[in-house]
PATIKOL-751736 format. One record per residue (C-alpha): residue in three letters; x, y, z. Coordinates in Angstrom, 3 decimals, decimal comma, always signed. Layout:
 code     east    north       up
  ALA        X        Y        Z
...
***
This chain:
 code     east    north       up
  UNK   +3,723   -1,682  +13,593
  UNK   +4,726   +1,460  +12,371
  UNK   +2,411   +4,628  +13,028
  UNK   +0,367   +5,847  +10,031
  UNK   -0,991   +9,512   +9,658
  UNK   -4,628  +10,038   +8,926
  UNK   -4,877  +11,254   +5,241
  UNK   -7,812   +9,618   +4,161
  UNK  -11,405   +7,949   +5,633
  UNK  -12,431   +4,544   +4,763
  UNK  -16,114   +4,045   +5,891
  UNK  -17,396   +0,791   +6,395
  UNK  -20,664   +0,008   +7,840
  UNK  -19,686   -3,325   +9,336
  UNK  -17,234   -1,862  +11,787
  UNK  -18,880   -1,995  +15,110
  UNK  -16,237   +0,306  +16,672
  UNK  -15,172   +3,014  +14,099
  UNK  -15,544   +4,423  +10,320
  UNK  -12,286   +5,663   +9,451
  UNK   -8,443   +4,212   +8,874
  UNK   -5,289   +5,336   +9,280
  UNK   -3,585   +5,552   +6,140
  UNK   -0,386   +5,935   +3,973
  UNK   +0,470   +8,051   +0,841
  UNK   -0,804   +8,218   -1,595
  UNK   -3,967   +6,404   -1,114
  UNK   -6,068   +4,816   -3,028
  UNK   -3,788   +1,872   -2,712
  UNK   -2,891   +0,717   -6,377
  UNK   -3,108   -2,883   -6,271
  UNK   +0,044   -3,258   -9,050
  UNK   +1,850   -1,541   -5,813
  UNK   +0,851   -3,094   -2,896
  UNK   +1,186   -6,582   -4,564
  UNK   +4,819   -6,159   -5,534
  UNK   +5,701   -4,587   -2,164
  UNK   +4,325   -6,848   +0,409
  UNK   +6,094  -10,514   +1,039
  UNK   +2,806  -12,844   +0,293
  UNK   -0,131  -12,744   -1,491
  UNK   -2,895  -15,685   -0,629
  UNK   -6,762  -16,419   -0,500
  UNK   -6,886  -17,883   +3,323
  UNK  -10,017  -18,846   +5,271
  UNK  -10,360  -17,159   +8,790
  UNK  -10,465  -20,047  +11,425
  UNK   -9,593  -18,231  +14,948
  UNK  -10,257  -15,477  +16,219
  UNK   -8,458  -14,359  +19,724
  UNK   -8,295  -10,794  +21,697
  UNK   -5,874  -10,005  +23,987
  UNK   -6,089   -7,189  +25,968
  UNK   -2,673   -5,980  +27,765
  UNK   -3,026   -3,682  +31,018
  UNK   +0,112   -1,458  +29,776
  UNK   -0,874   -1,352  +25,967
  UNK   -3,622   -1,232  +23,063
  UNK   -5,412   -4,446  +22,667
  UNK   -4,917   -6,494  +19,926
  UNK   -6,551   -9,383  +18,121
  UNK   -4,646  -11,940  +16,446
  UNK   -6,168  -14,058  +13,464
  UNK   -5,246  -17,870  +12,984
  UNK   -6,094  -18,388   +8,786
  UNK   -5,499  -21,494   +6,438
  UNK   -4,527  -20,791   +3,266
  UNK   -6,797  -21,686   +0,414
  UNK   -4,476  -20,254   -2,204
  UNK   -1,221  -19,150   -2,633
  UNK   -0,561  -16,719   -5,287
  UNK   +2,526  -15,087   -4,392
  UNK   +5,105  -15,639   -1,207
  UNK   +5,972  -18,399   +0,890
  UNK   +3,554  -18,810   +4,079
  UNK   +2,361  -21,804   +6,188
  UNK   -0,347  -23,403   +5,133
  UNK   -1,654  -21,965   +8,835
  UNK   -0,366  -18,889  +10,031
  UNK   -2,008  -15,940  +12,243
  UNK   -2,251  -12,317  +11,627
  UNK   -1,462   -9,318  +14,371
  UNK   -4,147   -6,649  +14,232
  UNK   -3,705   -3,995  +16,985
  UNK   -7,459   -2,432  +17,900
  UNK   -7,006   +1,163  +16,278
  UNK   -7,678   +3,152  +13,562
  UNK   -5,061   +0,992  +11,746
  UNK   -6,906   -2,145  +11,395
  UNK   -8,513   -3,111   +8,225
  UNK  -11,376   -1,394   +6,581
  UNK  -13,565   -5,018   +6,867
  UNK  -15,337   -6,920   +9,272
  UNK  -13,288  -10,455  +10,299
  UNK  -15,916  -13,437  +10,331
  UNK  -14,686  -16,944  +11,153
  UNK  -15,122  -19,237   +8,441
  UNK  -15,208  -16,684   +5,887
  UNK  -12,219  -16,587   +3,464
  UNK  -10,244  -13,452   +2,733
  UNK   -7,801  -12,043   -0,495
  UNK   -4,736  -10,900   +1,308
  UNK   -1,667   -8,767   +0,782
  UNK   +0,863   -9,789   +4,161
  UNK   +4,234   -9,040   +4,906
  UNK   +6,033  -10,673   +8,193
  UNK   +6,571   -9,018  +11,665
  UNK   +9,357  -10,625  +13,308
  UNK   +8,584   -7,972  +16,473
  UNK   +4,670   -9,821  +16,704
  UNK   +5,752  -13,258  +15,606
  UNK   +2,575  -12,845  +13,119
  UNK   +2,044  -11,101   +9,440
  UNK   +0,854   -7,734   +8,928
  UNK   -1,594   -6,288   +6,264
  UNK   -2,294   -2,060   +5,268
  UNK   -5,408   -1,134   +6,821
  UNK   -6,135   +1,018   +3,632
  UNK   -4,525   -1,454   +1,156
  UNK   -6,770   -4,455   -1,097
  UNK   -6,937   -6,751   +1,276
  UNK  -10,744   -7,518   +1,075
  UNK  -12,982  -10,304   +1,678
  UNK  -13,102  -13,005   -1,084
  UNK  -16,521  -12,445   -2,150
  UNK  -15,180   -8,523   -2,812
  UNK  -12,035   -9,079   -4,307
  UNK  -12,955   -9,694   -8,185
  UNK  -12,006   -7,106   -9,670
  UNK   -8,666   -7,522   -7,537
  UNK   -7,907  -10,706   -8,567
  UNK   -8,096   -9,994  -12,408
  UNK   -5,808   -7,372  -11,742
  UNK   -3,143   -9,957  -10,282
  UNK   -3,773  -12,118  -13,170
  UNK   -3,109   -8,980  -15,649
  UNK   +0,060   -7,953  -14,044
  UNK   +1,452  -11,765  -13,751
  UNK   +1,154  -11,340  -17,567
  UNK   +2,956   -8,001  -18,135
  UNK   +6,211   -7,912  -19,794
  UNK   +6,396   -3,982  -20,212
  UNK   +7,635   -2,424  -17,509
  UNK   +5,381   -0,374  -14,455
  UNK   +4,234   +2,828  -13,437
  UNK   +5,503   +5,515  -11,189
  UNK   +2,692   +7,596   -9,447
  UNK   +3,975  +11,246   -7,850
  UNK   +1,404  +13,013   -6,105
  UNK   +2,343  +16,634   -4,955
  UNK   +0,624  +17,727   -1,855
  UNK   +0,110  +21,480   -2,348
  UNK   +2,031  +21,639   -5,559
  UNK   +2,136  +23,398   -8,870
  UNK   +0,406  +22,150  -12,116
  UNK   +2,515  +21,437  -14,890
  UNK   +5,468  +20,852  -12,796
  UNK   +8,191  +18,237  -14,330
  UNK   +8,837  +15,126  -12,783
  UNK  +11,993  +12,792  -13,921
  UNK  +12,244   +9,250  -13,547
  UNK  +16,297   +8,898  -13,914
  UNK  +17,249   +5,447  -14,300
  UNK  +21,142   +3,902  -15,429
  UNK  +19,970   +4,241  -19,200
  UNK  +17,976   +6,604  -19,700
  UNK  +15,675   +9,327  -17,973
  UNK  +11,752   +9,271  -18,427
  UNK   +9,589  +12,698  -17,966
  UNK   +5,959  +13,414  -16,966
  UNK   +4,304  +16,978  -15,524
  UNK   +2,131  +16,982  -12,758
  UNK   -2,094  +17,334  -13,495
  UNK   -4,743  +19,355  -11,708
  UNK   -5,301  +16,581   -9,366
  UNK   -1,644  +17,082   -8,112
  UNK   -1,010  +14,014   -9,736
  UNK   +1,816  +12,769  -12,138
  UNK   +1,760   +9,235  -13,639
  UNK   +5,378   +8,007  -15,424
  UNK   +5,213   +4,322  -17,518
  UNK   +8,560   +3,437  -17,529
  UNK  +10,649   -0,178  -17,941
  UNK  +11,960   -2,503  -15,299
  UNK  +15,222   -1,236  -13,345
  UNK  +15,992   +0,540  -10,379
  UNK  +14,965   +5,053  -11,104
  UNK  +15,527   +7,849   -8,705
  UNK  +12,620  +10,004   -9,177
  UNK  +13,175  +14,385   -8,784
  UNK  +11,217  +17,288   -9,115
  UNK  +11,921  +20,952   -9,068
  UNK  +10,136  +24,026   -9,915
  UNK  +11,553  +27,832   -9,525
  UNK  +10,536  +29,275   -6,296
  UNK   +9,655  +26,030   -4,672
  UNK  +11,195  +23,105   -2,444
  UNK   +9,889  +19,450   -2,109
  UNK  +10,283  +16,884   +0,346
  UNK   +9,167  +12,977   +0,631
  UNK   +6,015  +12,869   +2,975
  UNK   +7,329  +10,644   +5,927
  UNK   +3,921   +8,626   +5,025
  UNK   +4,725   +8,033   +1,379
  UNK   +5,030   +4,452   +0,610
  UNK   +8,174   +4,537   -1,305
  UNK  +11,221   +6,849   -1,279
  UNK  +12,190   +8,724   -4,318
  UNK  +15,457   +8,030   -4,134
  UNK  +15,262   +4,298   -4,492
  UNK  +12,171   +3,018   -6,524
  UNK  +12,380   -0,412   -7,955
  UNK   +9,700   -0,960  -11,007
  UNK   +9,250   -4,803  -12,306
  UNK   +7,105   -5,926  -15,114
  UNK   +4,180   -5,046  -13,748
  UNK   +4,247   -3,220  -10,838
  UNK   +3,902   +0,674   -9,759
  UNK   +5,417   +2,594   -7,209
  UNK   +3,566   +5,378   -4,789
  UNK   +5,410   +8,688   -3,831
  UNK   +3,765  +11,014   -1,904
  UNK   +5,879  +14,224   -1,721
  UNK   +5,256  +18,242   +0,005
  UNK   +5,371  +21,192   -1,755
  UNK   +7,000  +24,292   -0,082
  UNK   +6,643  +28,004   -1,311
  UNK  +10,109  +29,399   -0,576
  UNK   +8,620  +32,957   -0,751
  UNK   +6,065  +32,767   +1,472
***
């Protein structure tokens, strides 16, 4: 699993071991994002729960679950979940026999599915307000959102959402944040301002260059800000 940098804390008083998680960017996680974006979506009750602890290597636990639900994906009806024991893991306590809302994609180097530490994946009994958000995006027939936050960037600045068609505009708030609704298709998203360069974080969950927006969903682009006169 790839390494995340720490750009946000996720406190949690049932962690025995730690308070904080290791996050992507832009966080919070938006849920119409991380539900397009990972491979399988299912309610699953926790049945297993094994540690391993390698002498050359972190220790890990894996998770054996039955699903309850399927609401996106295929999965087996039992499958298992790698969690290495770092500030990666998820922002929840596992308890056997207690059943989980999960976002999962597949790790063919564990042999076991993955979920984002700082994503929605929640226990059950948390995940309401979750859930109705699936169940409004499964309806939506109008195209997504792209979110643009500027780390260290200018207010105002112009963002452009350039698809095949047609090219969609938004400016960047106070909270270095820029949101563009825009319709299904493929967009390559740019932003310049006079005096300044930008990169793509190497954390950010998508790629400007190549954002993909279904009814529905939203795409997260973290980008840099650089003074060139400084």
């Amino acid at each position: 699993m790839g390494m995340r940098v720490i750009l946000c804390v996720v406190f949690s008083v049932a962690l025995p071991f730690s308070t904080y998680a290791v996050c992507n960017a832009p966080q919070p996680r938006m849920v119409c994002a991380e539900y397009f974006k990972e491979e399988a979506t299912v309610i699953a009750k926790l049945i297993r729960i094994t540690h391993h602890a390698p002498k050359d290597t972190h220790d890990y636990y894996v998770y054996e679950l039955r699903v309850q639900k399927k609401i996106k994906g295929q999965i087996p009806s039992v499958f298992e979940i790698w969690e290495e024991n770092s500030s990666g893991r998820a922002g929840f306590e596992w308890r056997k026999d207690e059943s989980y809302l999960l976002f999962l994609s597949y790790s063919k180097d564990e042999h076991a599915w993955l979920l984002d530490g700082c994503g929605n994946s929640a226990p059950l009994k948390e995940a309401g307000r979750t859930l109705a958000a699936i169940e409004r995006m499964q309806k939506a027939s109008h195209g997504g959102v792209i979110q643009v936050v500027v780390a260290d960037g200018i207010p105002g600045t112009t963002v452009v959402a350039t698809s095949r068609e047609k090219s969609y505009r938004g400016r960047v708030n106070s909270e270095r944040e820029c949101r563009i609704r825009v319709p299904e298709g493929h967009y390559k998203v740019s932003i310049s301002e006079p005096g300044w360069s930008f990169s793509t974080d190497f954390f950010s969950y998508e790629k400007p260059e190549d954002v993909e927006i279904r009814n529905g969903s939203c795409a997260q682009i973290q980008l840099e800000a650089s003074n060139k006169r400084k």
